[in-house]
py3Dmol code that shows the C-alpha trace and the ligand (Angstrom):
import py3Dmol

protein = """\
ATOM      1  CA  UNK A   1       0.000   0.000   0.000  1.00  0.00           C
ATOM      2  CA  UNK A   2       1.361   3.156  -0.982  1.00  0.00           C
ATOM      3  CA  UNK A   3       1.132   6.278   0.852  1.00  0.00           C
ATOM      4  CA  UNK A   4      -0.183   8.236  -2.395  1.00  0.00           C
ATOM      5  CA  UNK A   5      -3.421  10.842  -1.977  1.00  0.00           C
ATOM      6  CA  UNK A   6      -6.150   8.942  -1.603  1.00  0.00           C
ATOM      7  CA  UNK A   7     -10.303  10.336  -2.025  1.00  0.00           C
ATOM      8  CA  UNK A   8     -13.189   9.363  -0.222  1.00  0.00           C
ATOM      9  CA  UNK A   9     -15.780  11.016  -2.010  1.00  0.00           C
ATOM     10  CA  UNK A  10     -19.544  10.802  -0.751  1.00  0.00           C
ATOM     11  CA  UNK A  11     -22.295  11.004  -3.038  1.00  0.00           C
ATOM     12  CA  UNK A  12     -25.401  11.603  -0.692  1.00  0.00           C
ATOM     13  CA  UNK A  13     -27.715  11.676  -3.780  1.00  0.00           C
ATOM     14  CA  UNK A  14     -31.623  12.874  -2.468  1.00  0.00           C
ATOM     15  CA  UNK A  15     -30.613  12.407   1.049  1.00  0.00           C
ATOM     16  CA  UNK A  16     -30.111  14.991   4.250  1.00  0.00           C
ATOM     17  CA  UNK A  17     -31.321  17.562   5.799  1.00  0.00           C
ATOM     18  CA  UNK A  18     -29.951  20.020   8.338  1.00  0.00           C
ATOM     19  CA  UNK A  19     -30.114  17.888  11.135  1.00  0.00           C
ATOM     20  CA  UNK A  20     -27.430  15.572   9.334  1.00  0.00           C
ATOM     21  CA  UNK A  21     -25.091  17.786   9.722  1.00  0.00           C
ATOM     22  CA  UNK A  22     -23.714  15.868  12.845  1.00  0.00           C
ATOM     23  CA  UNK A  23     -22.855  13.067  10.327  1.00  0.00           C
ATOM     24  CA  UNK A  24     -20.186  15.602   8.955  1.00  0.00           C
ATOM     25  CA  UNK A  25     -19.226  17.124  12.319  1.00  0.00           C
ATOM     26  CA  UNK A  26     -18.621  13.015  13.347  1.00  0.00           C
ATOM     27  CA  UNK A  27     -16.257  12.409  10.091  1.00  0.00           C
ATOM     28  CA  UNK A  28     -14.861  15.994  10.905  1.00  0.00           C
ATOM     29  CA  UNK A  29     -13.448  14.057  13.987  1.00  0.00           C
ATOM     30  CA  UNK A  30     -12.387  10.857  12.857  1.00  0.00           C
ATOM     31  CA  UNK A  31     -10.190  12.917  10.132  1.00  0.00           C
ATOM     32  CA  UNK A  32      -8.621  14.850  12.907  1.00  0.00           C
ATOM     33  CA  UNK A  33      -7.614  12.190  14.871  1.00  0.00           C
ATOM     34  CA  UNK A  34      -6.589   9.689  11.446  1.00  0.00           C
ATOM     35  CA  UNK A  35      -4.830  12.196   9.551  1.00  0.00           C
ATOM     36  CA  UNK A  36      -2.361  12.347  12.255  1.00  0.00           C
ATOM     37  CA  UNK A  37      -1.428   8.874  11.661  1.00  0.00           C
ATOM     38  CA  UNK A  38       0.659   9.564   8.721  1.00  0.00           C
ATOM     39  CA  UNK A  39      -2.292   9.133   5.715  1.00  0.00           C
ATOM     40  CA  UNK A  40      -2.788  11.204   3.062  1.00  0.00           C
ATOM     41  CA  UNK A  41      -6.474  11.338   2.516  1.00  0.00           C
ATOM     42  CA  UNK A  42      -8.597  13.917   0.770  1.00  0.00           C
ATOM     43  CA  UNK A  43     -12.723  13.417   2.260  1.00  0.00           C
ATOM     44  CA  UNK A  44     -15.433  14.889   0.450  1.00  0.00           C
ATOM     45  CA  UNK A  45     -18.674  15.122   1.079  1.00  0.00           C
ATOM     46  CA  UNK A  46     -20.739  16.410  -2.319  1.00  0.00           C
ATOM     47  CA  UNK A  47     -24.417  16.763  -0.644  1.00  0.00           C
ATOM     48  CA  UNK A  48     -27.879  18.131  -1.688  1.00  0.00           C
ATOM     49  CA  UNK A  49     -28.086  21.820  -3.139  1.00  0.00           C
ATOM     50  CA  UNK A  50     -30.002  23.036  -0.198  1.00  0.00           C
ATOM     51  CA  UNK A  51     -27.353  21.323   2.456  1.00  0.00           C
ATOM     52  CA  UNK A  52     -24.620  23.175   0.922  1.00  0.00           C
ATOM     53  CA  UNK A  53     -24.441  26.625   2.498  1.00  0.00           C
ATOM     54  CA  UNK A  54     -25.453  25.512   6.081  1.00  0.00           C
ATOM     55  CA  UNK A  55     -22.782  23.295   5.776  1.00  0.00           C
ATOM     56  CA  UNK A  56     -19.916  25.345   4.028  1.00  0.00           C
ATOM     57  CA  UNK A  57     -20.671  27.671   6.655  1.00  0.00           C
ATOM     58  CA  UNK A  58     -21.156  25.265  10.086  1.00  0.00           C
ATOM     59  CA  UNK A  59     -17.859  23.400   9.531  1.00  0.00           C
ATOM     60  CA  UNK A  60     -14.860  25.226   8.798  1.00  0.00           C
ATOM     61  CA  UNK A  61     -12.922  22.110   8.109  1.00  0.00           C
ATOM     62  CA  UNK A  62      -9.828  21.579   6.507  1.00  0.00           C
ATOM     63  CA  UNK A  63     -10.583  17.966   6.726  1.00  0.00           C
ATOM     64  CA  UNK A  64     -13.692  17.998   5.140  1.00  0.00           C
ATOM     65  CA  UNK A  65     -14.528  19.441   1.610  1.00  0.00           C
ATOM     66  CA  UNK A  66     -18.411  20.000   0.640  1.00  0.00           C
ATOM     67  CA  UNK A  67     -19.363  19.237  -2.888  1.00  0.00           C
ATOM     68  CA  UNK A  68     -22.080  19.558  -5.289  1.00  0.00           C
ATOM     69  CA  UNK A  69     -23.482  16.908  -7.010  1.00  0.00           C
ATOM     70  CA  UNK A  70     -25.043  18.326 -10.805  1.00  0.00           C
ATOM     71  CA  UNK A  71     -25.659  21.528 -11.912  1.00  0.00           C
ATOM     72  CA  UNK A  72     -27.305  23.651 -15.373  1.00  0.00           C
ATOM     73  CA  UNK A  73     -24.954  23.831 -18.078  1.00  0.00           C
ATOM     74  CA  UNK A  74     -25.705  27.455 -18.307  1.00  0.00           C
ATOM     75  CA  UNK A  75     -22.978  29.340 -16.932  1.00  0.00           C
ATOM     76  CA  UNK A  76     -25.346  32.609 -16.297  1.00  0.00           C
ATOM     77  CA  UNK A  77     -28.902  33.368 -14.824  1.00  0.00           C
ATOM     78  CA  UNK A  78     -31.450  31.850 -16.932  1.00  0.00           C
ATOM     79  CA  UNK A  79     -35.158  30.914 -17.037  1.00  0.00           C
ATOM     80  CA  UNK A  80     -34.719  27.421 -15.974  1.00  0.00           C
ATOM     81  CA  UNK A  81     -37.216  26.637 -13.246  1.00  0.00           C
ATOM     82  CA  UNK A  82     -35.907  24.523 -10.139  1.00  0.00           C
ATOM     83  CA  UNK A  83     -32.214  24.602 -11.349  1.00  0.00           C
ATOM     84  CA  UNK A  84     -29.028  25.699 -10.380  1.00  0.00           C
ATOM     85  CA  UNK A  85     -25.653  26.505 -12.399  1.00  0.00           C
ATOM     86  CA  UNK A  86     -21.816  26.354 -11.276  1.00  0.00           C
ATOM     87  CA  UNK A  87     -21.406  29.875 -10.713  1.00  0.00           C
ATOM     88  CA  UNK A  88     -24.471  29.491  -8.030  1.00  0.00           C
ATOM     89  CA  UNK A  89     -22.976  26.581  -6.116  1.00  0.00           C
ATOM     90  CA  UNK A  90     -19.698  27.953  -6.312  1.00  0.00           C
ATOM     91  CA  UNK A  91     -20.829  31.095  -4.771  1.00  0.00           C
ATOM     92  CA  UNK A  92     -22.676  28.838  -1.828  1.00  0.00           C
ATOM     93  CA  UNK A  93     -19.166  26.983  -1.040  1.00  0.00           C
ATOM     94  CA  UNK A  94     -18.565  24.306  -3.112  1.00  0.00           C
ATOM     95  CA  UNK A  95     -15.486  23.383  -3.745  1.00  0.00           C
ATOM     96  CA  UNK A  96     -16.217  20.083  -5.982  1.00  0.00           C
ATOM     97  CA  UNK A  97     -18.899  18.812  -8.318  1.00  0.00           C
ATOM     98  CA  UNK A  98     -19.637  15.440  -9.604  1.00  0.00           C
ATOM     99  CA  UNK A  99     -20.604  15.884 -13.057  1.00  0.00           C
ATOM    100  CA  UNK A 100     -21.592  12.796 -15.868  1.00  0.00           C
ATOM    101  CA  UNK A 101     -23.548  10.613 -12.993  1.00  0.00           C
ATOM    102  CA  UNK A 102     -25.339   7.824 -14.788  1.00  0.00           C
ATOM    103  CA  UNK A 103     -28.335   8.899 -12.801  1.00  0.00           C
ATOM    104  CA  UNK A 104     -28.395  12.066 -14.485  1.00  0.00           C
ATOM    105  CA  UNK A 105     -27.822  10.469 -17.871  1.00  0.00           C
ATOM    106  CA  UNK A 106     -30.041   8.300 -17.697  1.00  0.00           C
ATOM    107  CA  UNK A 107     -32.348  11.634 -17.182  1.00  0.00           C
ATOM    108  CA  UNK A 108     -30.981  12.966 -20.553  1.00  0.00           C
ATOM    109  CA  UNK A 109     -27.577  14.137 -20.204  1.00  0.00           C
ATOM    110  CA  UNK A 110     -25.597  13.573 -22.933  1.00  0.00           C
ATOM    111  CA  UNK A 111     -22.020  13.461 -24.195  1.00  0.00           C
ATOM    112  CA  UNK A 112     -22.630  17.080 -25.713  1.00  0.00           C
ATOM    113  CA  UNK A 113     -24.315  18.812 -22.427  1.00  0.00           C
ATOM    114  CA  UNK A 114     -21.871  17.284 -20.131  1.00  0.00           C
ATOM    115  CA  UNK A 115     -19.151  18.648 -21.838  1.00  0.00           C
ATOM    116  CA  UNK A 116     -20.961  22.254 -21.380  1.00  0.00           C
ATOM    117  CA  UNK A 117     -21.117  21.434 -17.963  1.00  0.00           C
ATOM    118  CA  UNK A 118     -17.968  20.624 -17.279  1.00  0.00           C
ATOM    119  CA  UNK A 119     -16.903  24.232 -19.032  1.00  0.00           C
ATOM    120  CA  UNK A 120     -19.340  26.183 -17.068  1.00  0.00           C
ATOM    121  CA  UNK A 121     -18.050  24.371 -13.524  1.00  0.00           C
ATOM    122  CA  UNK A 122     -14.296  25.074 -14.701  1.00  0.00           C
ATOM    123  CA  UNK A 123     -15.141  28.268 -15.606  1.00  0.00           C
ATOM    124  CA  UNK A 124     -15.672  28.605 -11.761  1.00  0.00           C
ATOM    125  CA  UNK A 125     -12.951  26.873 -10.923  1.00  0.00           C
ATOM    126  CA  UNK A 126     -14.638  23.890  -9.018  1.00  0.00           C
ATOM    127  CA  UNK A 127     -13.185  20.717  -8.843  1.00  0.00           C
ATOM    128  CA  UNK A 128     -14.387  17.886 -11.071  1.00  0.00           C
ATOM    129  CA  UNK A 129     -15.739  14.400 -10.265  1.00  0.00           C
ATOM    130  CA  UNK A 130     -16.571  13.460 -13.757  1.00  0.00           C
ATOM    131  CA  UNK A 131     -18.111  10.079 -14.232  1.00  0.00           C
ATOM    132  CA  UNK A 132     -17.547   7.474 -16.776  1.00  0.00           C
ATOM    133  CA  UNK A 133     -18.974   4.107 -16.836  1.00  0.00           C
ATOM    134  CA  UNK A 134     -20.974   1.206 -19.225  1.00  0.00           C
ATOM    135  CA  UNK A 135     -23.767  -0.671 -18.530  1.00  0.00           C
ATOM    136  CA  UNK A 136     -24.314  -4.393 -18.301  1.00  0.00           C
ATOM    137  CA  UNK A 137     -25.190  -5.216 -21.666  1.00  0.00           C
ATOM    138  CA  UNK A 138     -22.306  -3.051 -23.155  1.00  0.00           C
ATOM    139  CA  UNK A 139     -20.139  -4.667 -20.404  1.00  0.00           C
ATOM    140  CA  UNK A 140     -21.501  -8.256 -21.697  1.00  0.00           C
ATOM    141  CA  UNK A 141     -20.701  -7.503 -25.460  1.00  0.00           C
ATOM    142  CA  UNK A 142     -17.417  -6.593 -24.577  1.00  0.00           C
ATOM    143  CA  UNK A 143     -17.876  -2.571 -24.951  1.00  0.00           C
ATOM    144  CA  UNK A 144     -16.557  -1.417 -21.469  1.00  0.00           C
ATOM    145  CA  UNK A 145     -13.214   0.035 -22.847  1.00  0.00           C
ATOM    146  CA  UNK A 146     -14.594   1.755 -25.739  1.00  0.00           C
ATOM    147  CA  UNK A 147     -17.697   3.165 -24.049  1.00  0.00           C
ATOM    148  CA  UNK A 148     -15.576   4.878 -21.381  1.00  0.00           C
ATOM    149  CA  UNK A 149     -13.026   6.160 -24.089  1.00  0.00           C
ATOM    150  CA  UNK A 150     -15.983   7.954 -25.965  1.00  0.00           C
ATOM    151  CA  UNK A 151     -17.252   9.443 -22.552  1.00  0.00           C
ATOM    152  CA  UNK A 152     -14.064  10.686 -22.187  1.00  0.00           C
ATOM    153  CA  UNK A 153     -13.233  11.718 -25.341  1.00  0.00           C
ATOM    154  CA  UNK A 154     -16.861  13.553 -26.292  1.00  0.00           C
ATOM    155  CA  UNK A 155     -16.737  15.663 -22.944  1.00  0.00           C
ATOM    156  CA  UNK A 156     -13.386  16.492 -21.961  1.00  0.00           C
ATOM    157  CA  UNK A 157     -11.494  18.480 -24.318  1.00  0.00           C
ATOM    158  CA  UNK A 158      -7.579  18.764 -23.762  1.00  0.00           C
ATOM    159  CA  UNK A 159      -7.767  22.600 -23.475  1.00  0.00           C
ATOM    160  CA  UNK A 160      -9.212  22.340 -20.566  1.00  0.00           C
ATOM    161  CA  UNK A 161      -7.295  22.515 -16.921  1.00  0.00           C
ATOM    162  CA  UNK A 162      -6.386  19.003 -16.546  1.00  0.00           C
ATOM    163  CA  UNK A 163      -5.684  19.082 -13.226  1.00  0.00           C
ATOM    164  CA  UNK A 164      -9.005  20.478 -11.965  1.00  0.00           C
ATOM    165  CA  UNK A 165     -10.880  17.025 -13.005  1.00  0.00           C
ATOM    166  CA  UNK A 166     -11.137  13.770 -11.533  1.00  0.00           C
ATOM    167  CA  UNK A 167     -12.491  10.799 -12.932  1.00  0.00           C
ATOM    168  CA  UNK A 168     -14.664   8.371 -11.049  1.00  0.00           C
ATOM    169  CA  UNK A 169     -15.273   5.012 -12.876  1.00  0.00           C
ATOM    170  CA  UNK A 170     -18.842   3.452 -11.810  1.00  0.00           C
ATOM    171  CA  UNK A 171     -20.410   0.440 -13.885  1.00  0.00           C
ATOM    172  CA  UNK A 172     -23.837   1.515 -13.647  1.00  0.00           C
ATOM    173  CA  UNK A 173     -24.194  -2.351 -12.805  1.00  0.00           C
ATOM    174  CA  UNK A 174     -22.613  -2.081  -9.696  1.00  0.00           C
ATOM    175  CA  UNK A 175     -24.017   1.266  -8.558  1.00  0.00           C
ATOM    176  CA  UNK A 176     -26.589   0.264  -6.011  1.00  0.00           C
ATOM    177  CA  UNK A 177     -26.457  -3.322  -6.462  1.00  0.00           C
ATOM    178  CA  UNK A 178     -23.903  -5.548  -4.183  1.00  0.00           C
ATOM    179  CA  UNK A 179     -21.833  -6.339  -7.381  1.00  0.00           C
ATOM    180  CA  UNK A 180     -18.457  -5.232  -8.024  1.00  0.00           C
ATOM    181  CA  UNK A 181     -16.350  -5.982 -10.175  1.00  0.00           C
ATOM    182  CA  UNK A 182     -13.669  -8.986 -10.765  1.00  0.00           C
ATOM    183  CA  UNK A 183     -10.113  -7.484  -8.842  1.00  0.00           C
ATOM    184  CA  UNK A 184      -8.227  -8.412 -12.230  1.00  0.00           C
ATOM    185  CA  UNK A 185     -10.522  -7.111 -14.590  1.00  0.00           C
ATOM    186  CA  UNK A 186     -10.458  -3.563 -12.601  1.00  0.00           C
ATOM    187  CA  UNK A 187      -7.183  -3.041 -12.777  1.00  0.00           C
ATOM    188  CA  UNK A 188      -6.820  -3.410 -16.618  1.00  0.00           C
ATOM    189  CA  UNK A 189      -9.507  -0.847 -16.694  1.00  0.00           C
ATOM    190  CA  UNK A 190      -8.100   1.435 -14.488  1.00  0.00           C
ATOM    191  CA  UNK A 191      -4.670   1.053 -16.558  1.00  0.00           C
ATOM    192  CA  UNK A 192      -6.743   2.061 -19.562  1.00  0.00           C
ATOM    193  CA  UNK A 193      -8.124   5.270 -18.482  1.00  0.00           C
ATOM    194  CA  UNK A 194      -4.876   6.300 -17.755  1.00  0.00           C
ATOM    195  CA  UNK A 195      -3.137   5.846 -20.701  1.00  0.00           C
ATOM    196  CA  UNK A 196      -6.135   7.200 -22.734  1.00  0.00           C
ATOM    197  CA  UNK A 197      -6.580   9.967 -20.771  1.00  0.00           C
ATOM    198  CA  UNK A 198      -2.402  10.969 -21.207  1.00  0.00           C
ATOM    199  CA  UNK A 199      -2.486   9.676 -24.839  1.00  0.00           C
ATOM    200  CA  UNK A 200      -5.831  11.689 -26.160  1.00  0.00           C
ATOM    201  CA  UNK A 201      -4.989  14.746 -23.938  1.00  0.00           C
ATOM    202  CA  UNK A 202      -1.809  15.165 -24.847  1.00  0.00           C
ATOM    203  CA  UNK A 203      -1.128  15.480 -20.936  1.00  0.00           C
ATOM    204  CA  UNK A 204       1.533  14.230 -18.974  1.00  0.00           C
ATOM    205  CA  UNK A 205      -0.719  14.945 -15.918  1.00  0.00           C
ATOM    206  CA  UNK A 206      -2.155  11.203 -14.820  1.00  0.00           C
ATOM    207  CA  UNK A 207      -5.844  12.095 -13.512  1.00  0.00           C
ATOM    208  CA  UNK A 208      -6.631  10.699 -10.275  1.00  0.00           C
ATOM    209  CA  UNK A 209      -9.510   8.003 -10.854  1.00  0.00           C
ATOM    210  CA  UNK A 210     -11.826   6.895  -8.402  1.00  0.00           C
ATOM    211  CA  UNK A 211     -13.992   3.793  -8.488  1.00  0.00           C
ATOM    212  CA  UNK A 212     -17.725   3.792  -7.574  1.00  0.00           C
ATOM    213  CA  UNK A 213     -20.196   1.264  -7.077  1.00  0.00           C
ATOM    214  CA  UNK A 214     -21.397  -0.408  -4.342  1.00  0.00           C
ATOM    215  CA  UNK A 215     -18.337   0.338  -2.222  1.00  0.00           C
ATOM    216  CA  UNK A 216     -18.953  -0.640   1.146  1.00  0.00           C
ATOM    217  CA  UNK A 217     -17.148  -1.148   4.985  1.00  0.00           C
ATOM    218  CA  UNK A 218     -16.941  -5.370   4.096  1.00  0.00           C
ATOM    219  CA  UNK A 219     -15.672  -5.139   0.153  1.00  0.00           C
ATOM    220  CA  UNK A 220     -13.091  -1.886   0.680  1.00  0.00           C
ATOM    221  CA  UNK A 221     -10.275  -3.937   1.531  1.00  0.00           C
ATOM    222  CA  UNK A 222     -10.204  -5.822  -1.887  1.00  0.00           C
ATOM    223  CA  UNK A 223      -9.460  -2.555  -3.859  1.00  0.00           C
ATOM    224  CA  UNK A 224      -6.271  -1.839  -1.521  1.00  0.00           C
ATOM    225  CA  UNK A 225      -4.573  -3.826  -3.805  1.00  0.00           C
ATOM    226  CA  UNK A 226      -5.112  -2.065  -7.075  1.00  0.00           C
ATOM    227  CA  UNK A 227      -2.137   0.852  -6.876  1.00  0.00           C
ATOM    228  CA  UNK A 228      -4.065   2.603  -9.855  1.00  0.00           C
ATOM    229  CA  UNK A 229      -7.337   3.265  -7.574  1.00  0.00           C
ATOM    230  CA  UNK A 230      -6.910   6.819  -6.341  1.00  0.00           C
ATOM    231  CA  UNK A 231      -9.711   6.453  -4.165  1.00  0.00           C
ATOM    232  CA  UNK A 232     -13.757   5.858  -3.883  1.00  0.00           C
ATOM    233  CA  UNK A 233     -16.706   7.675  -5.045  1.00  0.00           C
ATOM    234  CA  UNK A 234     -19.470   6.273  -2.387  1.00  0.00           C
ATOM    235  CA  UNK A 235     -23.299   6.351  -2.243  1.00  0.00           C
ATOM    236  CA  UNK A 236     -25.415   4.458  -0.082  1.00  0.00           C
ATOM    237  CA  UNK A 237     -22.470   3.843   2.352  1.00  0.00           C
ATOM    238  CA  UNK A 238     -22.002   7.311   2.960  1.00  0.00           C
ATOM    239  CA  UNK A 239     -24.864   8.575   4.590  1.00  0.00           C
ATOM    240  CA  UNK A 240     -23.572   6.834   7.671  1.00  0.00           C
ATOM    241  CA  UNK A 241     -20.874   8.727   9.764  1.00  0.00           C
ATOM    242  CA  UNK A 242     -19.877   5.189  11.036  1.00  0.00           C
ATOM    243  CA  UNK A 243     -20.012   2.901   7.192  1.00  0.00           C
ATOM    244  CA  UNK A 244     -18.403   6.080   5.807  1.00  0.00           C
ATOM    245  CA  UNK A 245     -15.610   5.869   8.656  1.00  0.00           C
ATOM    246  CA  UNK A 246     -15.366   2.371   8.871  1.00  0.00           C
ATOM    247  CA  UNK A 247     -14.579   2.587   5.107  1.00  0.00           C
ATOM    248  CA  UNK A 248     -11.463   4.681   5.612  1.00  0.00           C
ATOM    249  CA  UNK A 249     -10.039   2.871   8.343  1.00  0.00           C
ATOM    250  CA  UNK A 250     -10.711  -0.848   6.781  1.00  0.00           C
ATOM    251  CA  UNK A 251      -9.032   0.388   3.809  1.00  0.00           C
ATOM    252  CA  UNK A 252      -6.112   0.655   5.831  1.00  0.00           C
ATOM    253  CA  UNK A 253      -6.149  -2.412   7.805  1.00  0.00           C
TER     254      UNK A 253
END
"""
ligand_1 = """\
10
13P
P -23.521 3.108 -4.265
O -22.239 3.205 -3.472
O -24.746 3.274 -3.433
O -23.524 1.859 -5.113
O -23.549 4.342 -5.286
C -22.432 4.608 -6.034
C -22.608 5.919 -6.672
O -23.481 6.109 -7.507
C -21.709 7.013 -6.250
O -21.774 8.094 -7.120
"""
view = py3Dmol.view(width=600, height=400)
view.addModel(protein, "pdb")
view.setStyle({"model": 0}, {"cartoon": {"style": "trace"}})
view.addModel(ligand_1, "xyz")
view.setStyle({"model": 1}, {"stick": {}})
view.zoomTo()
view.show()
């Protein structure tokens, strides 16, 4: 195990409210005490829009970043009723945003308005969680590598400050369901996005990338041994202060 940055991201998705922000004072804590151990760990917390100021401005942490999780890929005011844009989260504290979700795809996001996303949240200067990931049947035809390369390739463009984005791998078979997948198999992948990333973006810079999908306090353990993991992009799990935390420390075990 190296002793290379490593993210825990939390994706609450449509959960919280302002009495959860004890859950963040409680990993506030634990990353007080563990960081003093030696790791390098970066813990993010991207939670609803409406949890975002209350929190940005309960917990001055420099343990614990907030996040966003989507956002309008207009980058000014606009007649778009119930949404939000980068330049509005930004201005309420966040710091990150997890953009390309295959929940939010699979509610019409595209390629083409990712990519304007993306610009808009760079544009502010937030951080990037960018998602990439196939489905079971493109997984079971043998598509996995080249339906990640044209996510990649169709929204990031190599103009674009490299550094500021961070890809998060999630088979939208695993997200939610129990499954993960095989160690071997993983690690190839994770290999791949790499290169591609370097090769197409004409980058030297090696993005962090994240896996996602059904990450838990039990399974954690078997992704310590994949070098190229940069870390963990976690739903379900991390709406517990205690699954979150047991997460970190079982990675380390
Ligand atoms: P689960 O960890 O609940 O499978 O969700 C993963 C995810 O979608 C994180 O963005």
């Amino acid at each position: 195990m190296t002793n290379k940055l490593k993210y825990f991201i939390g994706n609450w998705k449509m959960f919280g409210d302002p009495s959860s922000l004890k859950i963040i004072n409680q990993i506030h804590s634990f990353c007080g005490r563990f960081k003093s151990r030696g790791k390098k760990n970066k813990i993010i917390l991207c939670v609803p829009n409406t949890l975002i100021y209350f929190f940005t401005t309960k917990i001055k942490s420099k343990f614990v970043s907030i996040g966003a999780q989507n956002c309008h890929h207009q980058k000014n005011y606009g007649s778009f009723t119930g949404s939000v844009n980068a330049m509005m989260l930004k201005k309420t504290g966040a710091r990150y945003i997890i953009l390309g979700h295959s929940e939010n795809r699979s509610e019409g996001d595209t390629n083409q308005i990712i990519k304007k996303k993306i610009e808009s949240a760079l544009k502010q200067k937030l951080n990037i969680i960018f998602c990439i990931g196939e489905t079971f049947k493109e997984k079971k035809v043998g598509k996995t590598l080249s339906v990640i390369r044209r996510q990649m390739r169709s929204s990031i463009d190599k103009k674009y400050n490299l550094n500021k984005i961070i890809i998060a791998y999630e088979p939208i078979w695993s997200i939610g369901s129990g499954k993960i997948p095989k160690i071997q198999e993983l690690k190839k992948i994770f290999i791949f996005i790499k290169n591609e990333f370097k090769k197409n973006f004409k980058t030297k810079v090696s993005p962090a990338v994240l896996y996602g999908g059904s990450v838990n306090d039990n399974n954690i353990k078997k992704f310590s041994s994949i070098s190229e993991i940069d870390g963990f992009l976690i739903g379900g799990a991390s709406q517990s202060s205690k699954k979150f935390i047991d997460i970190i420390k079982n990675y380390y075990k």
